[in-house]
TIMI-2910 file (N, C-alpha, C, CB; in pm, 1 decimal, decimal comma, always signed):
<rs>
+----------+----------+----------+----------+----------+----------+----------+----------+----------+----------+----------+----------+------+
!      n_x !      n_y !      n_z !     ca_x !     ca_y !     ca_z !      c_x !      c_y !      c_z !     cb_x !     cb_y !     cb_z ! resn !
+----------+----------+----------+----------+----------+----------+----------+----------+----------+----------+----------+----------+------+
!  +1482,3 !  -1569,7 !  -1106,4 !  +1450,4 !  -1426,9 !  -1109,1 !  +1538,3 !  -1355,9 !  -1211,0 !  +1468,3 !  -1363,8 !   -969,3 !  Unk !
!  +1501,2 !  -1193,8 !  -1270,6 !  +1569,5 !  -1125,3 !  -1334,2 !  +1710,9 !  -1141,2 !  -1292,6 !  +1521,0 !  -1008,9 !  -1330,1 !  Unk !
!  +1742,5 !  -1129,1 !  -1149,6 !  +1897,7 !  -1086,0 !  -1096,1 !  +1939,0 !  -1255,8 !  -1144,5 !  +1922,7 !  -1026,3 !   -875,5 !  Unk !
!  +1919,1 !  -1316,8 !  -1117,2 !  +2015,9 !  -1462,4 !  -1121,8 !  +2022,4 !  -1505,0 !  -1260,7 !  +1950,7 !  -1600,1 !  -1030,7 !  Unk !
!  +1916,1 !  -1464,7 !  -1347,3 !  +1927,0 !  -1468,8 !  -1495,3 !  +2059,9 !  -1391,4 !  -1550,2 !  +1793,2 !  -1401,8 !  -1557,7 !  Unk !
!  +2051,1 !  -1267,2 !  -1488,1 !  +2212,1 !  -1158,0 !  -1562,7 !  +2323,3 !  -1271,6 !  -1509,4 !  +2258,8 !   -936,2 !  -1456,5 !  Unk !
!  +2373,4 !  -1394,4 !  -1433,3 !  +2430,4 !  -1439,2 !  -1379,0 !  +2471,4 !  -1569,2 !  -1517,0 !  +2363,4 !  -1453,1 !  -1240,9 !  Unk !
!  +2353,0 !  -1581,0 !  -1571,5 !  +2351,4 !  -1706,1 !  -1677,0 !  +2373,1 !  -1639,1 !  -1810,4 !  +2200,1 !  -1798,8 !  -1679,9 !  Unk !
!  +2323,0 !  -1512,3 !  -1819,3 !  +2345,8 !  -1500,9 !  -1976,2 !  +2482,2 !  -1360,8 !  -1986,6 !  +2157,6 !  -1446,8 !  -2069,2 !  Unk !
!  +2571,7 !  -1343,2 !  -1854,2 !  +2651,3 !  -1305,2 !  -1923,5 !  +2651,6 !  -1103,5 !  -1849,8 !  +2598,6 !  -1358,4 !  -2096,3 !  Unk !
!  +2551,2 !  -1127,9 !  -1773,3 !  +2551,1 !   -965,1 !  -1736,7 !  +2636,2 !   -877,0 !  -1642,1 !  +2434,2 !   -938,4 !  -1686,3 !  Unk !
!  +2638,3 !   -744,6 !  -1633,3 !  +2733,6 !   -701,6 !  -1591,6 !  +2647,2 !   -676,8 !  -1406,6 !  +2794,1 !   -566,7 !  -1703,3 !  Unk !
!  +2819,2 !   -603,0 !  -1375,3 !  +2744,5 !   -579,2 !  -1200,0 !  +2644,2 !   -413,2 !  -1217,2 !  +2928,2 !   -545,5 !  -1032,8 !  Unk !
!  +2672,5 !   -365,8 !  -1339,4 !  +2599,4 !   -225,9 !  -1350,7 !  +2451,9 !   -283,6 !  -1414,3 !  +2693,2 !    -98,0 !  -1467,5 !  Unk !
!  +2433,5 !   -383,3 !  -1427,2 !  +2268,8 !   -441,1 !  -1487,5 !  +2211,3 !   -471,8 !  -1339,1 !  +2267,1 !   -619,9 !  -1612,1 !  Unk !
!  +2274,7 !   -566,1 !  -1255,8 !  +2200,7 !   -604,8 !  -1150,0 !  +2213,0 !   -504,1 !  -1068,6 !  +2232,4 !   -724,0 !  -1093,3 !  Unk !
!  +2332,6 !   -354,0 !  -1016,5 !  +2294,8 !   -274,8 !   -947,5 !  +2189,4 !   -230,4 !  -1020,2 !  +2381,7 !   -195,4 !   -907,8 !  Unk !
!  +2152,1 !   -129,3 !  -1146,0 !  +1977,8 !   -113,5 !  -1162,0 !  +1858,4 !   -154,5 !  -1186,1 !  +1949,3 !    -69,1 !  -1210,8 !  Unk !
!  +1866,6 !   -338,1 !  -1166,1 !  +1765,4 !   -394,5 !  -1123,0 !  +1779,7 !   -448,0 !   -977,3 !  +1734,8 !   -487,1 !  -1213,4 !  Unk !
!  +1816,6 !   -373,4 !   -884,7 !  +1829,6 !   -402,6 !   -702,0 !  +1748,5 !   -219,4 !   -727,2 !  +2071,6 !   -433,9 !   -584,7 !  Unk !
!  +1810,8 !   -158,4 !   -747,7 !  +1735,8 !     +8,6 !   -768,1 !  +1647,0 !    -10,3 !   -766,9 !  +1742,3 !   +102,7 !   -875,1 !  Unk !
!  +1565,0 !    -60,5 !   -911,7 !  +1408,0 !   -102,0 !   -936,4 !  +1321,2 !   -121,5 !   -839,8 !  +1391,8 !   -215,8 !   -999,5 !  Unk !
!  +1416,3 !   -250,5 !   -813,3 !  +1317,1 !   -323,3 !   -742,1 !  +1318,1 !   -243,6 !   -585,4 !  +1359,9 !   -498,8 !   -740,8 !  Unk !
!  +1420,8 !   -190,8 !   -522,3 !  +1388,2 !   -121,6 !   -397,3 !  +1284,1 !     -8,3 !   -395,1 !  +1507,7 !    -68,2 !   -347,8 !  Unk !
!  +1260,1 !    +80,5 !   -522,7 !  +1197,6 !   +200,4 !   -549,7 !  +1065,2 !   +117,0 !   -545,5 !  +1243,8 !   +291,2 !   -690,3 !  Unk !
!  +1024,6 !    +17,6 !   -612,7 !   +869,6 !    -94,8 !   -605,1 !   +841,8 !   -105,3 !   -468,3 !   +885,7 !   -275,4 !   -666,1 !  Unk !
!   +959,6 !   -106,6 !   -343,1 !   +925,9 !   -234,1 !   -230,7 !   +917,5 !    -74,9 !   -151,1 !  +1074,8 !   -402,6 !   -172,3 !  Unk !
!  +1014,3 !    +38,2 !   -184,5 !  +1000,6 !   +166,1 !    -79,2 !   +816,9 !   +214,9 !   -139,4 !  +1166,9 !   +329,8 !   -120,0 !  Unk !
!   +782,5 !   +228,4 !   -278,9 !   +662,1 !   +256,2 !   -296,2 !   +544,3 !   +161,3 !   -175,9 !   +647,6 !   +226,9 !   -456,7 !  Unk !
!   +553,4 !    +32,8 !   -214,9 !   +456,9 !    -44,4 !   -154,3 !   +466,9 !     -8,0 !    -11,6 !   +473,8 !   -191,7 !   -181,0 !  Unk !
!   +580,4 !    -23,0 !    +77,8 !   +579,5 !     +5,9 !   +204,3 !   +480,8 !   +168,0 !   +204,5 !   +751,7 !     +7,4 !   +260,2 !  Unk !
!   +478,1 !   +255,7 !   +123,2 !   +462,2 !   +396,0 !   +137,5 !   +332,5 !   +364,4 !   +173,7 !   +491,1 !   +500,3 !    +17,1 !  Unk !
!   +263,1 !   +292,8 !    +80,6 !   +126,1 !   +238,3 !    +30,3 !    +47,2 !   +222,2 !   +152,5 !   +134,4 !    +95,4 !    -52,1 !  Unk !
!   +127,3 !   +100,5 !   +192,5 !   +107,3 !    +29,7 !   +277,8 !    +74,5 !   +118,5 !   +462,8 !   +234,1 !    -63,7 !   +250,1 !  Unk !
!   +203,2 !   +187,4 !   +484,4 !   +174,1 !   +250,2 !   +600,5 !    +50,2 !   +360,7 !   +596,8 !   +300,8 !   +310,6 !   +642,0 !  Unk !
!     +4,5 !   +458,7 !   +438,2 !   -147,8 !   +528,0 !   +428,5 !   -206,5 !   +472,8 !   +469,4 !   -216,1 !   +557,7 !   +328,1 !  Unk !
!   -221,6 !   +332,5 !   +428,0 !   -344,4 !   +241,8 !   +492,0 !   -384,4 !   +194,4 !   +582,5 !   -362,3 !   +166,0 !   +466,8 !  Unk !
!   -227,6 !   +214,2 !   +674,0 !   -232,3 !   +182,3 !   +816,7 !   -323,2 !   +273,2 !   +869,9 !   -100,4 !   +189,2 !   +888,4 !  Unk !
!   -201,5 !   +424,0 !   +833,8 !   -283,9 !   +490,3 !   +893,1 !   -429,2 !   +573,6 !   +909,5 !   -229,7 !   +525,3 !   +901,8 !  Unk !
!   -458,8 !   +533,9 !   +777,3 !   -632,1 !   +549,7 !   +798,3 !   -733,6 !   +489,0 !   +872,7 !   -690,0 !   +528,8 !   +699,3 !  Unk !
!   -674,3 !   +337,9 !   +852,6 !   -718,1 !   +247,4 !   +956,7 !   -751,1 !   +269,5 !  +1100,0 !   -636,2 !   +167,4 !   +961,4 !  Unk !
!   -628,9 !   +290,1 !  +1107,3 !   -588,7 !   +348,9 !  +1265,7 !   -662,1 !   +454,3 !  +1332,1 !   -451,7 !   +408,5 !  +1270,0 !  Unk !
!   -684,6 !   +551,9 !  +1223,1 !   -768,6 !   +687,7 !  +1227,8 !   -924,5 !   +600,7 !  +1230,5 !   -736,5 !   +814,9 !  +1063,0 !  Unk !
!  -1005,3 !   +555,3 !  +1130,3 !  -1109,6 !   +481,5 !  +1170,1 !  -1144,6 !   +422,2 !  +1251,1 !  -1128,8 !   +430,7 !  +1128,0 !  Unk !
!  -1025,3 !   +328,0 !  +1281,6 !  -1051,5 !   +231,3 !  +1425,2 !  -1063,5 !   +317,1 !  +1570,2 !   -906,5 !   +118,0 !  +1448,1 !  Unk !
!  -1029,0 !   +426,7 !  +1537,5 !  -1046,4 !   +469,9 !  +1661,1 !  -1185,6 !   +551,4 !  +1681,3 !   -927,4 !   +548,6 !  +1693,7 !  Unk !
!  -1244,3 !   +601,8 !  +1609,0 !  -1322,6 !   +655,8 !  +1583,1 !  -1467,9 !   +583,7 !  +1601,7 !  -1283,5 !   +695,1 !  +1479,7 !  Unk !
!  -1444,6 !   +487,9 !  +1582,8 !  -1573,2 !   +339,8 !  +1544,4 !  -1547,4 !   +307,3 !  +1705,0 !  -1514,4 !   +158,7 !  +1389,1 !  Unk !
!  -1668,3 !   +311,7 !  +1739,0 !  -1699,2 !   +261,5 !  +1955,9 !  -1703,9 !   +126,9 !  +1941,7 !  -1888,4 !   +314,2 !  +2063,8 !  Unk !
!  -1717,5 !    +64,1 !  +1842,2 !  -1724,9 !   -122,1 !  +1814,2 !  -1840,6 !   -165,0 !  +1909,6 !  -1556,0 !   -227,6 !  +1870,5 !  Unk !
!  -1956,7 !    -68,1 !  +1911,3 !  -2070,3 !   -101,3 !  +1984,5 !  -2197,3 !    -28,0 !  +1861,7 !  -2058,7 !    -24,2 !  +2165,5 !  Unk !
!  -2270,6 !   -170,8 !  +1893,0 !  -2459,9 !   -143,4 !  +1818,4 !  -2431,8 !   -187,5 !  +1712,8 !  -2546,6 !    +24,8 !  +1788,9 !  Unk !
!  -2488,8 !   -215,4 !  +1561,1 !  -2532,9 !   -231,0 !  +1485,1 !  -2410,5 !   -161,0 !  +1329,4 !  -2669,3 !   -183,5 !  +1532,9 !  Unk !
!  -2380,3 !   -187,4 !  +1231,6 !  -2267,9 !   -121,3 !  +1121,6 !  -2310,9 !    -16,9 !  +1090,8 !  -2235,9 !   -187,9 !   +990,9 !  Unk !
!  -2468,9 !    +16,4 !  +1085,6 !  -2484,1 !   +162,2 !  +1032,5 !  -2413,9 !   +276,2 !  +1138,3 !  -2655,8 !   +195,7 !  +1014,9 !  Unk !
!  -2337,4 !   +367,9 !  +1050,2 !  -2299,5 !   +440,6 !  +1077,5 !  -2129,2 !   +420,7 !  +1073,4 !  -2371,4 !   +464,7 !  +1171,9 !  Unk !
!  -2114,9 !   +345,4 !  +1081,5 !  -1984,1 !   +288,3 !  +1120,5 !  -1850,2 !   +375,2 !  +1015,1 !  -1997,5 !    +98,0 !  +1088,7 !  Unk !
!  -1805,7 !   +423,4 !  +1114,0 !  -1714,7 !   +534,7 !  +1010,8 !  -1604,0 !   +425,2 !   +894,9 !  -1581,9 !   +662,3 !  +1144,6 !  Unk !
!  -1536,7 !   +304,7 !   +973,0 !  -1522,1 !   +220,7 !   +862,9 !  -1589,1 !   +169,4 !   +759,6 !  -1495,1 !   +148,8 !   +893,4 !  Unk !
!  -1680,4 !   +116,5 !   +787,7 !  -1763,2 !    +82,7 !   +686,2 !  -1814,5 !   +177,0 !   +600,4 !  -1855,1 !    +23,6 !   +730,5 !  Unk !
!  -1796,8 !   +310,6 !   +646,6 !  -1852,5 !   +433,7 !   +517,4 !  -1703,4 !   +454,8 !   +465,1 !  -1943,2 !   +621,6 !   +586,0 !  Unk !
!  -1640,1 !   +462,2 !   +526,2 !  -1510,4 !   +529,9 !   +447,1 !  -1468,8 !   +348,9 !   +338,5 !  -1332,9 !   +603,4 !   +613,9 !  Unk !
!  -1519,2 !   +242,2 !   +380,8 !  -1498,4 !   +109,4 !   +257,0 !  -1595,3 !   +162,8 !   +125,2 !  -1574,7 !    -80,7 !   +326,4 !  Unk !
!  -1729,0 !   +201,0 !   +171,2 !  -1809,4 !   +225,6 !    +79,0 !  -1811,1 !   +320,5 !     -7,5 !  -1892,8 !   +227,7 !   +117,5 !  Unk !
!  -1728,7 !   +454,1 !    +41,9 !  -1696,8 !   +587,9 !     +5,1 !  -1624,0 !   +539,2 !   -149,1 !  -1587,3 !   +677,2 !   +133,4 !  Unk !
!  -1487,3 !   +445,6 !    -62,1 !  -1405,9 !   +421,5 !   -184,2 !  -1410,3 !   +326,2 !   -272,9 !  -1301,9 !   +414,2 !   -159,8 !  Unk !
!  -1545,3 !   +241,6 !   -243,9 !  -1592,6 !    +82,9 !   -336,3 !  -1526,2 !   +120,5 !   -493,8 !  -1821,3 !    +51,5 !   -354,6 !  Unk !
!  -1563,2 !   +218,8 !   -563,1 !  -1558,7 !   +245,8 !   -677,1 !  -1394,1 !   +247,4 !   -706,4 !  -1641,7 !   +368,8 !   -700,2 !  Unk !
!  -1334,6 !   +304,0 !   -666,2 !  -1181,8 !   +284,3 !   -674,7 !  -1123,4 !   +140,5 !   -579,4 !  -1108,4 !   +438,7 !   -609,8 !  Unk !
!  -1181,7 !    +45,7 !   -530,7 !  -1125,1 !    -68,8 !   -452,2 !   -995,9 !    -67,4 !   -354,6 !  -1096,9 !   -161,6 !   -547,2 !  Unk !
!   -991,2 !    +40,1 !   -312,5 !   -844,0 !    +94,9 !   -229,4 !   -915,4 !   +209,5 !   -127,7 !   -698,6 !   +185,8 !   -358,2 !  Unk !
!   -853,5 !   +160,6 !    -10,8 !   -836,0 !   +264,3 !    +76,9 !   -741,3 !   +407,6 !    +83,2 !   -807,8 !   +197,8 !   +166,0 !  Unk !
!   -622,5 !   +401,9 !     +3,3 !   -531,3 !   +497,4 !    -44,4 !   -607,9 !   +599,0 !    -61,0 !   -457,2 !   +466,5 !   -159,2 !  Unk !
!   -699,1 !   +592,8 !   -114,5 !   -721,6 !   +739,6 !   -140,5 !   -831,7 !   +831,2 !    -46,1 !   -769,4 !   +744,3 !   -288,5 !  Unk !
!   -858,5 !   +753,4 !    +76,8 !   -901,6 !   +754,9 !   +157,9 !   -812,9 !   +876,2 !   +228,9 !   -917,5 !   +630,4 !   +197,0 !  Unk !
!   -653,1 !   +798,6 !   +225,2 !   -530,1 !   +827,9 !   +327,4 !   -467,8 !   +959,3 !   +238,0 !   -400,5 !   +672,4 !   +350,4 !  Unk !
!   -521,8 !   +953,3 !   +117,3 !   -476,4 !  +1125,4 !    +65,2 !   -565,6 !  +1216,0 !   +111,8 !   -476,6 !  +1159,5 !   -102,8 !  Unk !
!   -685,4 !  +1195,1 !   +140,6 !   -802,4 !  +1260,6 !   +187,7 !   -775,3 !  +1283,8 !   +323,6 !   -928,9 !  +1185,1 !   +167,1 !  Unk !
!   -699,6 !  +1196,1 !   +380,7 !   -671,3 !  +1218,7 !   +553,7 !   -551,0 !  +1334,5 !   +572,4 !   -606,0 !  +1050,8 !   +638,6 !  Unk !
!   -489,4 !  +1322,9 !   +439,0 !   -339,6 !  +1388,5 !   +466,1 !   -299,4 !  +1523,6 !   +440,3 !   -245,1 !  +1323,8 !   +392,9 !  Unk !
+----------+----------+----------+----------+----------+----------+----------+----------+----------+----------+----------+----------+------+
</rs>
């Protein structure tokens, strides 16, 4: 990885503290990501009786809503 490379060619502890930064600001984004999606989910799943047939199915419209962008995210800005 980047961090164990600064280890071989010579780098300082102020290179690998702002690539641990980086990379936490990537992993706090994704988690951010990640819990919208929960919670839209969560909001759908409850909503959907999981009885009869998909038409209608508030999940399945809110997948189809956002086909064109391939993410639910923006689903969860729409919720928020």
């Amino acid at each position: 990885t980047a961090l164990l490379d600064l280890q071989d060619n010579g780098g300082t502890k102020s290179a690998v503290k702002t690539l641990t930064n980086r990379k936490l600001e990537q992993i706090n984004a994704k988690i951010t990501d990640l819990e919208s999606m929960r919670d839209v989910l969560q909001s759908l799943n409850k909503r959907c009786s999981g009885r009869g047939n998909v038409a209608g199915c508030p999940i399945i419209e809110a997948l189809a809503d956002n086909d064109d962008s391939q993410s639910i995210t923006k689903t969860a800005s729409k919720a928020s």
